[in-house]
Backbone as CSV, one residue per row, in Angstrom:
resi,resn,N_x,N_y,N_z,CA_x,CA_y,CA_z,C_x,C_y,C_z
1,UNK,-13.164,7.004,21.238,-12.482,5.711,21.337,-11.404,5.604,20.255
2,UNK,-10.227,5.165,20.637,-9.049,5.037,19.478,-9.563,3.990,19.052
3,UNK,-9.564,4.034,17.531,-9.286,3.461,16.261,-7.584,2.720,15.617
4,UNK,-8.175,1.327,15.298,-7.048,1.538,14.748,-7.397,1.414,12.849
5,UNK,-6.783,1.861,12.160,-7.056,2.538,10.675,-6.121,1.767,9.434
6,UNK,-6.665,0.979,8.794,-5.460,0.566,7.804,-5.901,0.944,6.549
7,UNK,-4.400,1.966,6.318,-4.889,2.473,4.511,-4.218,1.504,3.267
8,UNK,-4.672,2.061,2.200,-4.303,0.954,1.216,-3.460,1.824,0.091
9,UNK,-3.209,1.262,-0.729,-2.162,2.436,-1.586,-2.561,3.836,-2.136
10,UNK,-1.599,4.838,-2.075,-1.911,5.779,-2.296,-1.709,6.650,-3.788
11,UNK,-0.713,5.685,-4.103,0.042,6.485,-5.293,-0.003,7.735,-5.719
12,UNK,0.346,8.482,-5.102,0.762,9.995,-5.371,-0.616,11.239,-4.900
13,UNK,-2.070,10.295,-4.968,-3.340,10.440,-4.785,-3.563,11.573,-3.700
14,UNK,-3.146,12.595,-3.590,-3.065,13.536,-1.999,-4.692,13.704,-1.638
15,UNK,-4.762,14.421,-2.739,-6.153,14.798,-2.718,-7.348,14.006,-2.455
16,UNK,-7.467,12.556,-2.667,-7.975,11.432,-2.289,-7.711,11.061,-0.834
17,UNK,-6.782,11.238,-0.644,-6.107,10.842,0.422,-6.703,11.670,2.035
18,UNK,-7.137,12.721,1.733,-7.099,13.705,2.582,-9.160,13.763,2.540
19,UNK,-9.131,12.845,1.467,-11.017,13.167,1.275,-11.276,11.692,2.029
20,UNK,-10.591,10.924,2.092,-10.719,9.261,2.953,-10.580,9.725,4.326
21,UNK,-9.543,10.372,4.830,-9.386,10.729,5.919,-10.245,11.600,7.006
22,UNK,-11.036,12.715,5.907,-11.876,13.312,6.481,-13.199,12.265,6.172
23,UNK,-13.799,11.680,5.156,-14.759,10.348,5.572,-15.138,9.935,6.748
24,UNK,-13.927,9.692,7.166,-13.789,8.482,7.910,-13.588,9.090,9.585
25,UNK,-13.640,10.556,9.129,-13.424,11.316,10.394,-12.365,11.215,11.500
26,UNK,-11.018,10.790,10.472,-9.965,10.890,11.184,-9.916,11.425,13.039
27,UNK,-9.139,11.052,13.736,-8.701,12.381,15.019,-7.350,11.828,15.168
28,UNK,-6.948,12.926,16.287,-5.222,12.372,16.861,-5.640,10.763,18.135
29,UNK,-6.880,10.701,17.875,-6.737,9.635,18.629,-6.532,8.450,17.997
30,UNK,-6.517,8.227,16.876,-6.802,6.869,15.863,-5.310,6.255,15.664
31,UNK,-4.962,5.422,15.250,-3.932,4.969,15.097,-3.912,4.322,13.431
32,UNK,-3.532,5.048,12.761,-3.381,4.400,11.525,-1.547,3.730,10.574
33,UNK,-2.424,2.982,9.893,-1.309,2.024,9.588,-1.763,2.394,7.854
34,UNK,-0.623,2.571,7.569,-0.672,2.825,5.597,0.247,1.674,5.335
35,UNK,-0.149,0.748,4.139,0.153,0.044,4.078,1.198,0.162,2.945
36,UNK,1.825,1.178,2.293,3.081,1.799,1.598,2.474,2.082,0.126
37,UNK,3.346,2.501,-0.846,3.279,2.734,-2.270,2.231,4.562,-2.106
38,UNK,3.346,4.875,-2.006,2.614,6.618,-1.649,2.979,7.016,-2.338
39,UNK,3.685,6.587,-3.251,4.010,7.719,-4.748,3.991,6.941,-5.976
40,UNK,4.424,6.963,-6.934,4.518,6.758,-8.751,2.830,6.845,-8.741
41,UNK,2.346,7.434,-9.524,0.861,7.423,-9.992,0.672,8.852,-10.295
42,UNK,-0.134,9.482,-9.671,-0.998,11.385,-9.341,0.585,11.817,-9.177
43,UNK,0.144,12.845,-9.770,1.010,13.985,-9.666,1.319,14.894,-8.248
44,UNK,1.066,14.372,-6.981,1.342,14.260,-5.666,2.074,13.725,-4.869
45,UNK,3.070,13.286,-5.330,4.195,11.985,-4.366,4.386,12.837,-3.570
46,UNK,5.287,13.653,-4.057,5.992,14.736,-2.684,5.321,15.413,-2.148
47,UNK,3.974,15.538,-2.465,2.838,16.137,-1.363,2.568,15.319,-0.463
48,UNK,2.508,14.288,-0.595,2.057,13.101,0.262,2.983,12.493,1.196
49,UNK,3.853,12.636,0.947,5.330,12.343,1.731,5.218,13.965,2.817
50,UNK,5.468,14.225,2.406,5.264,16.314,3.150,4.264,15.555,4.069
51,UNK,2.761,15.613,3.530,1.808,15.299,4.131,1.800,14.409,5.298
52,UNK,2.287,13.221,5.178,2.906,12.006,5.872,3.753,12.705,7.621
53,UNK,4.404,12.765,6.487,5.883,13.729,7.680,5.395,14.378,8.884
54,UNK,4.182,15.109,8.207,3.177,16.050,9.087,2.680,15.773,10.314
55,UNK,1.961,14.541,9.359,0.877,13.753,10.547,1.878,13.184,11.158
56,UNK,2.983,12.301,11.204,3.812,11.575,11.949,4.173,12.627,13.145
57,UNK,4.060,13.854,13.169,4.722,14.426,14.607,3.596,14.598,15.370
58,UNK,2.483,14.714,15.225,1.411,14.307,16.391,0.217,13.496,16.027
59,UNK,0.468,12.194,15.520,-0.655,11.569,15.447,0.686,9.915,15.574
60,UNK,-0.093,8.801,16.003,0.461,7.518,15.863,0.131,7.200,14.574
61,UNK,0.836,7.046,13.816,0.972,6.388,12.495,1.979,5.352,12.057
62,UNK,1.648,4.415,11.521,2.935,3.080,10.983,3.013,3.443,9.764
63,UNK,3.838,3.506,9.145,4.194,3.841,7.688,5.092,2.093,7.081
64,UNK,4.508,0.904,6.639,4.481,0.064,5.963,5.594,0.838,4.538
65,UNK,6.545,-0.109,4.179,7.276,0.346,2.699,6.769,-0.379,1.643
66,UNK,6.169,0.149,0.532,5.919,-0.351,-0.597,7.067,-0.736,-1.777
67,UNK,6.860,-1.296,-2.291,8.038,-1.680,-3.631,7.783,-0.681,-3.722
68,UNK,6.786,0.326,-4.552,7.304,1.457,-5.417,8.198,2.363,-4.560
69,UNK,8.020,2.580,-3.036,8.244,3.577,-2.301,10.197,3.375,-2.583
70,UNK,10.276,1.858,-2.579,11.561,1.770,-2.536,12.453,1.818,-3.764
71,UNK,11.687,1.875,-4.831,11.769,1.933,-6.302,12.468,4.119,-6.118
72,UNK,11.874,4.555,-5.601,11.926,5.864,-5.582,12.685,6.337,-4.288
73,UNK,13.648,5.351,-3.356,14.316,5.523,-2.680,15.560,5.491,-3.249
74,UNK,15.768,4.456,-4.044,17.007,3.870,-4.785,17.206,5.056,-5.700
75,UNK,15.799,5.710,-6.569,16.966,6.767,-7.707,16.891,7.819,-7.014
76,UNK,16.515,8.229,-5.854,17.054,9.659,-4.925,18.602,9.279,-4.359
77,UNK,18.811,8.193,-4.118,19.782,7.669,-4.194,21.149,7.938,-5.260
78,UNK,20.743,7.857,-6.424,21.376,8.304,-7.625,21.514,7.088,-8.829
79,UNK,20.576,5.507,-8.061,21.053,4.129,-8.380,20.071,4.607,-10.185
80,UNK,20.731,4.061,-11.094,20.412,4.280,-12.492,19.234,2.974,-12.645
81,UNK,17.692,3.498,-12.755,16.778,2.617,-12.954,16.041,2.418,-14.127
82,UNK,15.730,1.487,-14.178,15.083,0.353,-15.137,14.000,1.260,-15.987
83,UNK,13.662,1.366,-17.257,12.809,2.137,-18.542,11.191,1.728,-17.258
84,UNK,11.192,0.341,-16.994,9.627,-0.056,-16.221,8.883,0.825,-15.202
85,UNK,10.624,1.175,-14.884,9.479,2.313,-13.377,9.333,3.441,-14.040
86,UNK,9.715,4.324,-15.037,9.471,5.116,-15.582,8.311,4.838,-15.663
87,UNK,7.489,3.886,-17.142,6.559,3.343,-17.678,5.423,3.242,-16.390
88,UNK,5.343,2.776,-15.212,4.756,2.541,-14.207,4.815,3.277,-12.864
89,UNK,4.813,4.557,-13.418,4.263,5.682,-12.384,5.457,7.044,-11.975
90,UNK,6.467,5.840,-12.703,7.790,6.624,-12.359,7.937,7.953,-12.771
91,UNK,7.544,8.598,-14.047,7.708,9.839,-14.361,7.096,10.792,-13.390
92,UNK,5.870,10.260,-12.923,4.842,11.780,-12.250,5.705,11.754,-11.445
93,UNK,6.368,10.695,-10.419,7.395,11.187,-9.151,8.539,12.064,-9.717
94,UNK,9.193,11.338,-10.838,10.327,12.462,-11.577,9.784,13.624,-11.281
95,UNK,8.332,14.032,-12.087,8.342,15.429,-12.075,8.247,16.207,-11.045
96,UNK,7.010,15.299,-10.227,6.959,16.204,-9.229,8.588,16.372,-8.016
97,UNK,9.072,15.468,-8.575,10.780,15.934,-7.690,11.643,17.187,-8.122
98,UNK,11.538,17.213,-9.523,11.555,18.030,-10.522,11.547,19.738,-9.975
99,UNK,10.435,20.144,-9.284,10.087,20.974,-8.503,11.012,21.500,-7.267
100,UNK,11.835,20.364,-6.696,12.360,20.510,-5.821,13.751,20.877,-5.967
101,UNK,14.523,21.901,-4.852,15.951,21.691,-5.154,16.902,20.856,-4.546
102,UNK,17.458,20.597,-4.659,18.772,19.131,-4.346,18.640,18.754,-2.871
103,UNK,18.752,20.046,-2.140,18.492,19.728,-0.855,17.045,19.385,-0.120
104,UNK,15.564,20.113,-0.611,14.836,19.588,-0.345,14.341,17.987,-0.684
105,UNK,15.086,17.233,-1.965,15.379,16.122,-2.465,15.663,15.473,-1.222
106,UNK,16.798,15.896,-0.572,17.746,15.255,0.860,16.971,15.027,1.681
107,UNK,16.080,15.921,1.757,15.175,15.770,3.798,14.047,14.870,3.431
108,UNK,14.290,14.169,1.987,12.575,13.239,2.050,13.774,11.736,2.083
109,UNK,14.700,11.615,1.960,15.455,10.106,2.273,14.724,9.790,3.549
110,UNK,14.998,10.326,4.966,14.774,9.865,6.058,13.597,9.251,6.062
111,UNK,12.420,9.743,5.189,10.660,9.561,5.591,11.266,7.737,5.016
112,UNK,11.808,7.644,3.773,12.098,6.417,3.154,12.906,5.264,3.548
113,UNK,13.885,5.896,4.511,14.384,5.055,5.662,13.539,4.925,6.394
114,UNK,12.858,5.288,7.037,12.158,5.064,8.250,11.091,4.040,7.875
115,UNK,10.845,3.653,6.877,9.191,2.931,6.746,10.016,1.236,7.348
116,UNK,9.005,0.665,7.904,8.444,-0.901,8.347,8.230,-1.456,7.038
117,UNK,9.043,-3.072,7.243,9.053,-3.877,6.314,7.538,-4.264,6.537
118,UNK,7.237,-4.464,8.145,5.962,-5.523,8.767,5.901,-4.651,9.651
119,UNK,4.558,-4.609,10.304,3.846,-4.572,11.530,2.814,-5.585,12.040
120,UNK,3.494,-6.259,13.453,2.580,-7.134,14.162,2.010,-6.550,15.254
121,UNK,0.284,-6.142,15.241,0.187,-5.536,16.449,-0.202,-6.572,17.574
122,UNK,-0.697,-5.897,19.153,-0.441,-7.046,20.324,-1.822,-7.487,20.372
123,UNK,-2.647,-7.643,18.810,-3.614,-8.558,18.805,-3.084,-9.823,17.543
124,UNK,-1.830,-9.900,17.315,-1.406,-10.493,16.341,-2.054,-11.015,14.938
125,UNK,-2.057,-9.175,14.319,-2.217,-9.081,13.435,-0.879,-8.732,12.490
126,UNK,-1.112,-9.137,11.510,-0.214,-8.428,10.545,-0.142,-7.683,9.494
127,UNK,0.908,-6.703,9.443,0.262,-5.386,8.280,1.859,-5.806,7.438
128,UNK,1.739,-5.642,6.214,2.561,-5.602,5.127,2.001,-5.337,4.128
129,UNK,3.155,-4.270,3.008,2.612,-4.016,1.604,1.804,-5.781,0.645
130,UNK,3.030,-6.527,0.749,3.000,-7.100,-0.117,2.503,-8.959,0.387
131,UNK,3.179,-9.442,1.070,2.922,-10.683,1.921,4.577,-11.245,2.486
132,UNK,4.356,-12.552,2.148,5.799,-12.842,2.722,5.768,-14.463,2.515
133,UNK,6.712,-15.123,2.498,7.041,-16.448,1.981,7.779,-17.580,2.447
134,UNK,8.402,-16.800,3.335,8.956,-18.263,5.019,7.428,-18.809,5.908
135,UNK,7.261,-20.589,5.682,5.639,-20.624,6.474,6.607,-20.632,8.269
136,UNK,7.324,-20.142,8.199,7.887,-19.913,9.656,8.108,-18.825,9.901
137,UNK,7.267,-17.662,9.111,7.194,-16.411,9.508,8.226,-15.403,8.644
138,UNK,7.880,-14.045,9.251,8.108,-12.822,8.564,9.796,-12.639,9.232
139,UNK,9.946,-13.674,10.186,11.112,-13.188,10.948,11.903,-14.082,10.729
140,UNK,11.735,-15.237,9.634,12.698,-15.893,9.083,12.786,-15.742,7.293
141,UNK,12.157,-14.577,6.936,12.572,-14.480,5.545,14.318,-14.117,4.965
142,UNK,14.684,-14.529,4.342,16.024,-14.779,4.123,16.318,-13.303,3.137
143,UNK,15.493,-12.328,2.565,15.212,-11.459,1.730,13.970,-10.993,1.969
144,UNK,14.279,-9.093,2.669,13.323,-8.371,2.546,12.383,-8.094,1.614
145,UNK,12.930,-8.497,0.246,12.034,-8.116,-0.466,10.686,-8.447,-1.295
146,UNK,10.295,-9.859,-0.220,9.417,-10.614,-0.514,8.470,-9.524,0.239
147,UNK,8.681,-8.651,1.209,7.286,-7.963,2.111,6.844,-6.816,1.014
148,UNK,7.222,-6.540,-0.037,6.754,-5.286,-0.714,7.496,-5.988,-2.336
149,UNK,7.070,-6.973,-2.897,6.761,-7.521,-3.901,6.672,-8.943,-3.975
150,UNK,6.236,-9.754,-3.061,5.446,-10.909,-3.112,4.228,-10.736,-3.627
151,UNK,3.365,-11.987,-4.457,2.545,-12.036,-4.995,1.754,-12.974,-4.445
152,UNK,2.319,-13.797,-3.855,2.700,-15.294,-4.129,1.095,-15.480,-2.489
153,UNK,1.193,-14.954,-1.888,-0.076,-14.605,-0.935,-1.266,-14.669,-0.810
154,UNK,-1.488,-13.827,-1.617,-2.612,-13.289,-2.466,-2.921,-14.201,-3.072
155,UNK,-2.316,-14.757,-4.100,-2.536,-15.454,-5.193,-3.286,-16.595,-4.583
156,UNK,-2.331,-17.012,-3.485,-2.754,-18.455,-2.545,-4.349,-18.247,-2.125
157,UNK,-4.735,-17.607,-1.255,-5.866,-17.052,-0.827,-7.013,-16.769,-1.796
158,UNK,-6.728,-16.643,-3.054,-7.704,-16.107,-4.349,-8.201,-17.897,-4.337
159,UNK,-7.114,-18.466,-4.689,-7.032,-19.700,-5.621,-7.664,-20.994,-4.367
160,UNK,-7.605,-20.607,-3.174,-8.065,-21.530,-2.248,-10.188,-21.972,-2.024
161,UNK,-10.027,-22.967,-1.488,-11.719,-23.343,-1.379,-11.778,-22.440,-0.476
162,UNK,-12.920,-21.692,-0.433,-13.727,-21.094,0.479,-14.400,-22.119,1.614
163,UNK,-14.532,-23.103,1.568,-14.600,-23.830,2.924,-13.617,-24.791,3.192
164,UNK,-12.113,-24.383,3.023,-11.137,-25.356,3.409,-11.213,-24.554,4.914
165,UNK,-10.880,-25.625,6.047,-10.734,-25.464,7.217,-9.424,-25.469,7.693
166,UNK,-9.103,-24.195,8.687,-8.056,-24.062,9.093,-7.679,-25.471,10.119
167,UNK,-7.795,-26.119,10.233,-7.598,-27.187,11.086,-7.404,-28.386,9.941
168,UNK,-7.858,-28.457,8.626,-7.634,-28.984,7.473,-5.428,-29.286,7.451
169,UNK,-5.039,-30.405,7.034,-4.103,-30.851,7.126,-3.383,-30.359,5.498
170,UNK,-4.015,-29.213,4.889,-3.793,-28.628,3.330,-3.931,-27.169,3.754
171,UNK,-4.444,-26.805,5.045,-4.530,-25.132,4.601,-3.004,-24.882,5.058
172,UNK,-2.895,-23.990,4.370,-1.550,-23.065,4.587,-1.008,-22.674,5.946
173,UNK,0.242,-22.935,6.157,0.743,-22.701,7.155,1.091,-21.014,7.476
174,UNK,1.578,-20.249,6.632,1.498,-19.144,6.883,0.628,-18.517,7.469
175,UNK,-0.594,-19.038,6.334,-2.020,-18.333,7.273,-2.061,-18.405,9.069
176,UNK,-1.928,-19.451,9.169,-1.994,-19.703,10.545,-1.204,-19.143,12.226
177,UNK,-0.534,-18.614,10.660,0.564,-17.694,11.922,0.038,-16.611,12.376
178,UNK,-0.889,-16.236,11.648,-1.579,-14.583,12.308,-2.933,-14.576,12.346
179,UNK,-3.589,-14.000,13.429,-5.408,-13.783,13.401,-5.529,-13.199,12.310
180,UNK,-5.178,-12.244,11.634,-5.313,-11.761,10.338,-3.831,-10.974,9.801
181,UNK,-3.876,-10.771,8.055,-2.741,-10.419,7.532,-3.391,-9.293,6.888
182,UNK,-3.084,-8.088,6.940,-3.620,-6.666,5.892,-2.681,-6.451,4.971
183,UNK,-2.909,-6.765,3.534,-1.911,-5.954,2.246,-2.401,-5.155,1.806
184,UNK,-1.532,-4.817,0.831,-2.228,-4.179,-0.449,-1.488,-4.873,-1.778
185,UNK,-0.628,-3.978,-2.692,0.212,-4.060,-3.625,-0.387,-4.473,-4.908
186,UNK,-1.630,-5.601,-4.595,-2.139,-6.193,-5.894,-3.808,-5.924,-5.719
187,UNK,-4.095,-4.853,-7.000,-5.671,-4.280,-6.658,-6.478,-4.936,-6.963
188,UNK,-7.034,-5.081,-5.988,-8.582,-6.185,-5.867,-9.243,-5.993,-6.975
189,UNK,-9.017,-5.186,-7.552,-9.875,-4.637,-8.988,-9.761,-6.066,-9.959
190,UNK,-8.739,-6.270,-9.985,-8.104,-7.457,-11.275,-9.119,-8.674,-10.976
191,UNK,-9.795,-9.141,-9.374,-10.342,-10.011,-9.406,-12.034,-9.342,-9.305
192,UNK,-12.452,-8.395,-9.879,-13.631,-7.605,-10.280,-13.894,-6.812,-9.123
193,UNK,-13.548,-6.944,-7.456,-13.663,-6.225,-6.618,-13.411,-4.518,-6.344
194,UNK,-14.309,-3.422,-5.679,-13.833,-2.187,-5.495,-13.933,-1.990,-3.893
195,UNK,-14.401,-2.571,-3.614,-13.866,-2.305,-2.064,-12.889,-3.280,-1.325
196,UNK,-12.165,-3.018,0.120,-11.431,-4.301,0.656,-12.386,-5.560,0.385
197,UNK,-10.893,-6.209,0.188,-11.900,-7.565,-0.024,-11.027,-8.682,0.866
198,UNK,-11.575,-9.776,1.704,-10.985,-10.761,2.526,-11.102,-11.986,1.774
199,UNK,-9.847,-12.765,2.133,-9.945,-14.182,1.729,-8.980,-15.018,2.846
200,UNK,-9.830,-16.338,2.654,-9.446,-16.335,4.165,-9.135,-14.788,5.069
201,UNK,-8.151,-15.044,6.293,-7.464,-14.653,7.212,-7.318,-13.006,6.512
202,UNK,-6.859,-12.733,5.339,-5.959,-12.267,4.662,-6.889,-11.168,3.796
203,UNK,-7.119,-9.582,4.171,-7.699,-8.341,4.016,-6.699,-7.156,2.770
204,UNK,-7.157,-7.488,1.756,-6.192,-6.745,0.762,-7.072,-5.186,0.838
205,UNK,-6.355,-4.306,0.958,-6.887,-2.780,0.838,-6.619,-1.855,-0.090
206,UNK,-5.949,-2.416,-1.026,-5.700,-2.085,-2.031,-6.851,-1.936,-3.156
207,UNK,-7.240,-0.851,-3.380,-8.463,-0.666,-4.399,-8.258,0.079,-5.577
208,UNK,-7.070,-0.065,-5.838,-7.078,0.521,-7.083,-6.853,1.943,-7.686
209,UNK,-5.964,2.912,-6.598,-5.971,3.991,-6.620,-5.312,5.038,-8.082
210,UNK,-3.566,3.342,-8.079,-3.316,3.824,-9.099,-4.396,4.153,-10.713
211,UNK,-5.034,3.284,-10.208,-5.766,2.917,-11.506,-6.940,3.674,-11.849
212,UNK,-8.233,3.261,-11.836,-9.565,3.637,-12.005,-10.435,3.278,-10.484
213,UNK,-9.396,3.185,-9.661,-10.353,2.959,-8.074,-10.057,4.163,-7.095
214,UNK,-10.244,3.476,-6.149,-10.599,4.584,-4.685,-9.089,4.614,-3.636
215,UNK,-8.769,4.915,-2.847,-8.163,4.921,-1.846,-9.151,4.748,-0.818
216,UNK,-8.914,3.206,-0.115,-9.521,3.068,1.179,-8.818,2.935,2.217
217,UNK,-9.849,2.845,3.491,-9.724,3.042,4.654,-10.680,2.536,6.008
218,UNK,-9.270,1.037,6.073,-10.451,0.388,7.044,-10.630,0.231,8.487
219,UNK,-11.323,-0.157,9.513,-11.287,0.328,10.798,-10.744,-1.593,11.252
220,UNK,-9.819,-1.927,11.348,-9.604,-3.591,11.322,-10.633,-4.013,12.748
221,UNK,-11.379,-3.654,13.455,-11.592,-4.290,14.642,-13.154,-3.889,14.101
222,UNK,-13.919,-3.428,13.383,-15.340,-3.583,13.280,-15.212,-3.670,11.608
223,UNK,-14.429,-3.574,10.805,-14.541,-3.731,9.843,-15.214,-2.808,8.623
224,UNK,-15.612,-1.739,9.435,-16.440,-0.129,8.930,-14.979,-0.113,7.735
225,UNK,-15.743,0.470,6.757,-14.980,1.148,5.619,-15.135,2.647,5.106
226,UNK,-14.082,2.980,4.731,-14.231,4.549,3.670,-13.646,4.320,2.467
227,UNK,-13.697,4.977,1.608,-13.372,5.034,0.294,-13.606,6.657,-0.080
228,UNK,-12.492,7.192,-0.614,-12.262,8.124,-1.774,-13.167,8.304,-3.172
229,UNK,-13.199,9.524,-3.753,-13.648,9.103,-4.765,-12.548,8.695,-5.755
230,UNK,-13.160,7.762,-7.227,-12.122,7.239,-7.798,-10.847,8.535,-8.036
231,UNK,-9.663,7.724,-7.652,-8.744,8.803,-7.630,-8.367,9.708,-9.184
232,UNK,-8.992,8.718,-10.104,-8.626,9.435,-11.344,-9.756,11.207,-11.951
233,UNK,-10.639,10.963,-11.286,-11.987,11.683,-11.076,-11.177,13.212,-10.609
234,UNK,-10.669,12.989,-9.522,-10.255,13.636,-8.750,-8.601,14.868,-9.495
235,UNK,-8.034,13.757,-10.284,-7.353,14.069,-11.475,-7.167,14.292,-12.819
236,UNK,-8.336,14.423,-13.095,-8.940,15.065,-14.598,-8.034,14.811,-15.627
237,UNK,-7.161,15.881,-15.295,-6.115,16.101,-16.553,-4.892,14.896,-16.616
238,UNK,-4.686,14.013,-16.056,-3.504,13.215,-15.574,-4.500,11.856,-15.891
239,UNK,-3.090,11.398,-16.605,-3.754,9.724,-16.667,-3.269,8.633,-15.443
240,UNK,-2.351,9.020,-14.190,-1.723,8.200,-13.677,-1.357,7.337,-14.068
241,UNK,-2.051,5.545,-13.834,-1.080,4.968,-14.636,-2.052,3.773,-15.894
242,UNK,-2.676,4.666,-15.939,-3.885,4.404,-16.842,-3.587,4.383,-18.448
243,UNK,-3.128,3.361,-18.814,-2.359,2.829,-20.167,-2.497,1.944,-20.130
244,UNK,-2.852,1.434,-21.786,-3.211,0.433,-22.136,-2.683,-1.118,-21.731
245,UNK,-0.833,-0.390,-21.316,-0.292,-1.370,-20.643,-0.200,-2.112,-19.081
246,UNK,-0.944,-1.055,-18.627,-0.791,-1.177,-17.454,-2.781,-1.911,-16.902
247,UNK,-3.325,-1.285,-17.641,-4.747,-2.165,-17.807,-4.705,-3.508,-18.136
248,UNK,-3.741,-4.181,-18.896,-3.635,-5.872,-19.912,-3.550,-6.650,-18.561
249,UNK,-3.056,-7.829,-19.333,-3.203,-8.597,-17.763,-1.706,-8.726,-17.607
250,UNK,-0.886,-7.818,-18.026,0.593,-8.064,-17.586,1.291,-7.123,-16.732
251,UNK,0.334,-5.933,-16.417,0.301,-4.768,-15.553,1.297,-5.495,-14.491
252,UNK,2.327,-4.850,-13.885,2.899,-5.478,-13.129,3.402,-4.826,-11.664
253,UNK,3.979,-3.348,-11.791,4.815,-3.335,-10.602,4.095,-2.375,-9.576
């Protein structure tokens, strides 16, 4: 029976990545949706992109764009970036680009063009890195770049009563626009969680890969989960983005 599969960030994590997949007992029948940020972290970006590329010619896959993804579109680009993305995952992608020559640099633009701001599937659900901030939808945001660095979502959903009713004349209008919303971008970890965690409507899959968590992998229609082992485990020698700064509570991008 096809599956459909939503992953959560990967950050550079290959090796994690490929241990969730076999978990979870992947096939070409499943349909998975990654919800973006596939590189700055593990010393794997450009494996994972390769990797990506792979599966995209015979398997259905949605490839969702993460801020970081686009953070690392812009300096393949040649655009001169900010000391932060360095600081926040940016070097391991340097290096591992590092490896490459100018032209193999060239044939990974397209994977970075090609990613989805949003995906609504025809059970009207919605998949995005980050959330979004028009309560009249994803198709009246005035600026893409609320879908892969909004916060503002999440935050809502953390901070809400657990028995406010959607029929309530205070719950959120956004919510209401979709049977459910899948992110990632902000790791459930910060609010003590290691696996997906739901609030209201709204399924964050983000577990923490960059960090001291897992890469998961969820089945959205029964709700079955996989998980990786913690991706740092898996990376011994590499701190990803495991600094003191990026642990505080000002950790940001």
């Amino acid at each position: 029976m096809k599956r459909t599969l939503v992953v959560g960030d990967i950050h550079g994590g290959l090796i994690a990545l490929k241990q969730v997949l076999q978990r979870a007992a992947v096939t070409r029948d499943d349909h998975l949706i990654f919800l973006g940020d596939y590189v700055d972290g593990w010393s794997d970006s450009v494996g994972v992109i390769d990797f990506l590329t792979e599966m995209s010619l015979h398997q259905e896959i949605t490839l969702i764009r993460g801020n970081h993804d686009v953070l690392v579109y812009q300096w393949l680009k040649g655009k001169e970036m900010s000391a932060k993305w360095i600081q926040h995952g940016g070097q391991s992608t340097k290096d591992a680009y590092a490896k490459l020559s100018s032209e193999e640099r060239y044939e990974h633009l397209p994977f970075y063009e090609s990613l989805k701001d949003y995906y609504i599937d025809d059970q009207n659900r919605m998949f995005c890195h980050a959330g979004f901030q028009n309560l009249n939808g994803p198709n009246h945001e005035w600026h893409s770049t609320a879908f892969y660095w909004d916060r503002t979502l999440w935050e809502m959903v953390c901070a809400m009563k657990e028995d406010l009713s959607p029929l309530d004349i205070m719950y959120p209008k956004r919510l209401q626009l979709f049977k459910e919303i899948y992110i990632g971008h902000t790791p459930v970890t910060r609010v003590g969680a290691t696996t997906p965690l739901q609030k209201a409507n709204v399924w964050n899959i983000d577990t923490g890969a960059a960090f001291m968590g897992s890469i998961s992998m969820l089945d959205v229609d029964t709700k079955e989960f996989w998980q990786s082992d913690p991706v740092w485990e898996l990376y011994e020698e590499e701190k990803g983005r495991n600094t003191h700064s990026f642990l505080g509570s000002k950790a940001l991008i």
